[in-house]
N, C-alpha and C positions, 0 to 999 in steps of 0.2 A: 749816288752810285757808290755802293761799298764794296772796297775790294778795286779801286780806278787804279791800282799803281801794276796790279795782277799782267797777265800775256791776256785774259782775257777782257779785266776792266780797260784795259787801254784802248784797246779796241772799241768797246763797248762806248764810252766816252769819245771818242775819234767819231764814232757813226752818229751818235745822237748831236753834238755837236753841227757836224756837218748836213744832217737835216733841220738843223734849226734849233734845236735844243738849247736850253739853260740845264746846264748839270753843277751839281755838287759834289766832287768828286773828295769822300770818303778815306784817308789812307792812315798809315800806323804813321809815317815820320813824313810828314810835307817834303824838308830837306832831302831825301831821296826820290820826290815823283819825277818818274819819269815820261811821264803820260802829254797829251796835248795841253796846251794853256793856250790861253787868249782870253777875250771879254765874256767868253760866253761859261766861263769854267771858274767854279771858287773852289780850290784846295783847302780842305781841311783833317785835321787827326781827329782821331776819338779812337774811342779803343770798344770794340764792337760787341765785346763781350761784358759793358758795363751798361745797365740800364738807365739808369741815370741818363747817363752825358747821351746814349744813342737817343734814348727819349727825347731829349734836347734837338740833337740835329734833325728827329725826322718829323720834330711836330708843323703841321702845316702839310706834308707831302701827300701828294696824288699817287707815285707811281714810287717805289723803289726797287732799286734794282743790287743784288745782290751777287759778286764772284768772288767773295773771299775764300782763302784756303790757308792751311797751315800744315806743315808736315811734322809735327809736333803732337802727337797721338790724335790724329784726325777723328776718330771714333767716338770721342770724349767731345773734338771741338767743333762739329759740327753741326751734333745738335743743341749743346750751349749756345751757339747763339741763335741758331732758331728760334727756343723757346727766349731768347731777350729780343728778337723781331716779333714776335708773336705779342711782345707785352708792348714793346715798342711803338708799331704803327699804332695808326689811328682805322676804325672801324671805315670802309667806303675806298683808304687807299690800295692800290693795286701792288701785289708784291710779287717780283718774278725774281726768281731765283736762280744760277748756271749749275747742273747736276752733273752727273758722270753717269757715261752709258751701260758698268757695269750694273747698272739697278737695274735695267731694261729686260722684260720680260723674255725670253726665250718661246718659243712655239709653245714646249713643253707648261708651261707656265710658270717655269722657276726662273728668277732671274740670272741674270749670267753670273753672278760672283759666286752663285750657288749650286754651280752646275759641277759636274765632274773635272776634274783637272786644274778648276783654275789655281790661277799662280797666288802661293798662300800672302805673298808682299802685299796683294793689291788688296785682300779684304778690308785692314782696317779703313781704307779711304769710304767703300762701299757700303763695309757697317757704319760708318758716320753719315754717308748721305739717306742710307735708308732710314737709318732713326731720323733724322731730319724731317722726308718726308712722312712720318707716323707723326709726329707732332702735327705738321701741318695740319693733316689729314683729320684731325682732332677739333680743328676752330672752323670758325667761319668766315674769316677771310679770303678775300681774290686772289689768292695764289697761284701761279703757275713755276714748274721748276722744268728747264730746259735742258734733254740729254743731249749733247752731241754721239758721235759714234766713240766704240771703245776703244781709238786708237786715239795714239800722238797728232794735235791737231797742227797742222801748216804753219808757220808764224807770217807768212804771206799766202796770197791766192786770190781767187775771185771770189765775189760777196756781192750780193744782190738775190733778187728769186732763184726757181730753180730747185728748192729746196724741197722734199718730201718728209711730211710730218705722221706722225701716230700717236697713238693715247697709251705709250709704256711698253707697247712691242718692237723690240728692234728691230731696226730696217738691215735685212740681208743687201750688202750695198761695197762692193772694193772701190765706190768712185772718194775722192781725197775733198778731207771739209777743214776748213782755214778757220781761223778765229775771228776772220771775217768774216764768213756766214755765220758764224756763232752770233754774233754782232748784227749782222741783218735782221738775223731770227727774232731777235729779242727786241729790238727796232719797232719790229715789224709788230707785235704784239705791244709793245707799250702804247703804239701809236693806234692802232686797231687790232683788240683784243679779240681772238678768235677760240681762246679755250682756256677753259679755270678748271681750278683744283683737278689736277692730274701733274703726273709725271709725262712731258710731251718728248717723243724721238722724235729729232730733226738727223735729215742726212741728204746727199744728192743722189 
C-alpha cells in the first residue's frame, strides 16, 4: 500500500486489514504513521519516486495499491512515479491506483478539468493524473485507477456496497462519498477484480 499514512491510504489499510489482509503499508517517514498497526501491518519508508528501492519493496507483489499524493507541483509528480510503478511491478501483478474525479469524462466528452470555467488551482493536480493515466494506458499491465466524485471526500461516513460504478463518465450524483467507500471500492476489486485498464467512477 503506497501512500498508507494519506486520508485515503489509511483507510484503505483499515479495510483490507479488517477483511483479512496482510498489508505493507508504504510511507515517507514511518515515525509519523498514523495509520492502523497491529500483526497484520508492516510499516515501511521508501521513497516512491526511486526505482531502485520501490523495486525492492514490491518484488513478489500480487496486488498494489497506490494513494499517494503531493502538493509539490503534482503535474510533474504524478506521472514520475507512474512511469517508476510501471517499471516497478512485476508483469501478472494487479495495480490499482486512487484518481481524482476531475479526469472524468463529461457527457460532452471533455473531461471536467477541461470544461469551461473550471477553477484554474485545480488543473495542475488533473494534468498530473491524466498524464498518469496516458502512461498507463501505454503498457500492459492490470491496472485500474479509481475516481471518486469531484468533491471533498467525508473523512467519516458509511462504506460498504451501494456504490455505482462507470467506465470514466461521471456519475451526476449530490449523494456524500467518504473515504470509506473510497476504501470499499478498492477492497472490492482487489479482492474480486471487476474491470481493468480504464479510468473507473465510483459514486453513491
Amino acid at each position: 500500500m503506497l501512500g498508507a499514512n494519506g486520508k485515503a491510504g489509511r483507510r484503505i489499510v483499515a479495510e483490507a486489514t479488517r477483511r483479512g489482509h496482510h498489508v505493507t503499508a508504504v510511507v515517507r517517514d514511518p515515525a509519523g504513521y498514523a495509520g492502523p498497526t497491529g500483526d497484520r501491518i508492516v510499516v515501511i519508508t521508501c521513497d516512491v519516486t526511486d526505482r531502485v528501492a520501490l523495486g525492492a519493496v514490491l518484488a513478489g507483489a500480487e496486488v498494489v495499491v497506490s494513494a499517494v499524493s503531493s502538493m509539490e507541483a503534482p503535474e510533474v509528480y504524478f506521472p514520475a512515479v507512474a512511469s517508476v510503478l510501471i517499471d516497478a511491478v512485476a508483469v501478472g501483478c494487479r495495480l490499482v491506483l486512487v484518481g481524482i474525479g476531475t479526469t472524468l469524462r463529461l457527457p460532452t466528452g471533455l473531461p471536467l478539468f477541461e470544461s469551461p470555467g473550471f477553477p484554474e488551482a485545480g488543473r495542475p493536480f488533473s494534468l498530473g493524473h491524466a498524464a498518469e493515466l496516458a502512461l498507463l494506458g501505454e503498457t500492459g499491465l492490470d491496472w485500474l485507477v479509481v475516481a471518486p466524485p469531484p468533491v471533498f471526500l467525508a473523512d467519516d461516513g458509511a462504506s460498504g456496497g451501494g456504490y455505482r460504478t462507470s467506465d470514466g463518465l461521471l456519475i451526476d450524483t449530490a449523494q456524500p462519498f467518504s473515504y470509506g467507500d473510497l476504501a470499499s471500492v478498492i477492497l472490492d476489486e482487489v479482492e474480486r477484480p471487476q474491470h481493468h485498464r480504464v479510468l473507473l467512477a465510483v459514486a453513491r
